[in-house]
N, C-alpha and C positions, 0 to 999 in steps of 0.2 A: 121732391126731396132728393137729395143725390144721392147717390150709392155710398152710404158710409165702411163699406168693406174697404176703400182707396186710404182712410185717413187708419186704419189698425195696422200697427207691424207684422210683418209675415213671418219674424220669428215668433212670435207668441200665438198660442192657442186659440183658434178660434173660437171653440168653445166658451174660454173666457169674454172675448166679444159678442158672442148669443147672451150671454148671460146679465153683460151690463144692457144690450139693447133690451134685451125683455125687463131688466130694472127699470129705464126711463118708460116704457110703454105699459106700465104698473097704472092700474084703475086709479083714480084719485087725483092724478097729478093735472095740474091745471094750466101749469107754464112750463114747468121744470122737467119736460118730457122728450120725446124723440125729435121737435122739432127745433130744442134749446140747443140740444144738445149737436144737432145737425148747423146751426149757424152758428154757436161755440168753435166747433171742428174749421169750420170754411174761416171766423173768423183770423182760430190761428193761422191758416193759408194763408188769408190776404196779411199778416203782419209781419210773418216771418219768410224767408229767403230758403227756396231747396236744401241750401248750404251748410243753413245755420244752425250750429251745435245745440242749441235750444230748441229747436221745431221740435225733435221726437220725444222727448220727456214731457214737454209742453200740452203734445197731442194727446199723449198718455195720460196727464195730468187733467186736460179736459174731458176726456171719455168717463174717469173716476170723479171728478168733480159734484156731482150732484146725484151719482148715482146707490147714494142711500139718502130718500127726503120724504120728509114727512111732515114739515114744520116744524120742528123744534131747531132749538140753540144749538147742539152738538150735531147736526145733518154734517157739516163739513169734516169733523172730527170723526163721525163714523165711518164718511166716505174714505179717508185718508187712513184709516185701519182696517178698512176693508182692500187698501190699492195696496197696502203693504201685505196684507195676509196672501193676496192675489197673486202679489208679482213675485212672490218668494224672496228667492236669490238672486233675483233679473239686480243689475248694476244701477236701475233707475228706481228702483225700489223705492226706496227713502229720499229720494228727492221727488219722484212724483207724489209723496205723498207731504212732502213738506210743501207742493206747488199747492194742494190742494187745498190745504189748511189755511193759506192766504185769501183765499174765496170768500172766507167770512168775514174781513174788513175791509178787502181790496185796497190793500196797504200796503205795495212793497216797496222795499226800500230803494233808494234813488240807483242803487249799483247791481241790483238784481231784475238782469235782462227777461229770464226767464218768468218770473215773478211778472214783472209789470206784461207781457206777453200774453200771457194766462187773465190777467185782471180785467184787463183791457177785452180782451175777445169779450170776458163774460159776463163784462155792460155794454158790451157794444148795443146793445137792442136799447138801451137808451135814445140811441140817434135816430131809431127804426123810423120809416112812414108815416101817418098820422093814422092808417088801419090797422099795419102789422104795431104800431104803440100800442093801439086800446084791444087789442084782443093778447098781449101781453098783458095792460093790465086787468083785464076781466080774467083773463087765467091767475093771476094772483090772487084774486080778490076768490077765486073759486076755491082757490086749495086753504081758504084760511075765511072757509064758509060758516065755521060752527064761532068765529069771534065776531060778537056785533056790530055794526055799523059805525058806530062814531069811536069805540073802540081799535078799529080795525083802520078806520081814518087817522086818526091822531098816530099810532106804531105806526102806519105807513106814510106819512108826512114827515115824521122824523127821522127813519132809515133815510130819504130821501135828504131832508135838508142836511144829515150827517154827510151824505156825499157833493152837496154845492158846500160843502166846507172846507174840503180840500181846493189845494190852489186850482189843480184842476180834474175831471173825472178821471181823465185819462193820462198815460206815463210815457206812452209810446209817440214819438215824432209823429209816427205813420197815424195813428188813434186819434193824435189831435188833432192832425189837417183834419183828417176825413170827418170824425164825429162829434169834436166838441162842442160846437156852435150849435149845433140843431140840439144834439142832448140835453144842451142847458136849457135849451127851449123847451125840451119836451118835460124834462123832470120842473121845472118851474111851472109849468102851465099843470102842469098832474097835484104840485102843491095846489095849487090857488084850488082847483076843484073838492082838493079834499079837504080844505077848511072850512068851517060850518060861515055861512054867508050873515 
């Protein structure tokens, strides 16, 4: 795993980045831990440019992204009042917390560079390997151990078919060369296993 002290700004506390690492490294978690959150981070690298005005809100965006989760409906809503309570008065304040709140549909809108940036890194693992896929999804299937089988099939075949319903997963030029084609493959082939035969 790479040194994730490269991807936090040096003007913010580091304290506060102990504090989100020790949130993802939280007992329970089964996907949504230090190693999402480690290809999230690298994701944004490969998306975005040194350059570009969007990388560091972005990065900030994903470090706070999933770092309050537990399964429920509001995890992204608490993350994104947790990035606000966090970053105080920082000038990214409330846009990395608006980045965050996008997470939960992976919806943005066709003009929001920063938005699709964000979405995009945080299905990237959609297009993952056919190992690094299935220990993705057995870490889902772990954090969401106490809902039964055919239960827990049918909600996770439909998040899924919700996202082959967009025209496409991904927003980003750079997202689609690289990942679309295999992602489709992978979340299509993840359906057909979890429908009851």
């Amino acid at each position: 795993m790479s040194d994730l002290a490269r991807f936090w700004p040096p003007r913010l506390p580091v304290a506060l980045r102990d504090e989100l690492l020790a949130a993802y490294a939280s007992p329970g978690r089964g996907y949504h831990d230090l190693r999402h959150l480690t290809e999230v981070l690298e994701h944004v690298e490969a998306l975005t440019a040194p350059d570009d005005p969007a990388r560091e809100p972005v990065l900030l965006a994903a470090w706070f992204h999933d770092a309050v989760y537990d399964g429920q409906a509001d995890d992204e809503e608490r993350s994104a009042r947790l990035a606000v309570d966090s970053l105080g008065r920082d000038p990214l304040s409330d846009e990395v917390a608006r980045l965050v709140r996008l997470t939960a549909t992976h919806r943005p809108a066709d003009d929001d560079h920063a938005g699709q940036v964000l979405c995009d890194a945080d299905l990237g693992i959609l297009a993952a390997e056919p190992a690094r896929y299935a220990s993705y999804t057995a870490g889902v299937r772990r954090e969401h151990a106490h809902v039964p089988d055919a239960d827990f099939a049918a909600g996770r075949a439909a998040i899924l078919r919700d996202l082959l319903e967009k025209p496409t997963l991904f927003h980003t030029t750079a997202a689609r060369s690289r990942w679309e084609e295999r992602a489709r493959a992978n979340v299509e082939r993840e359906i057909g296993q979890l429908s009851p035969q």
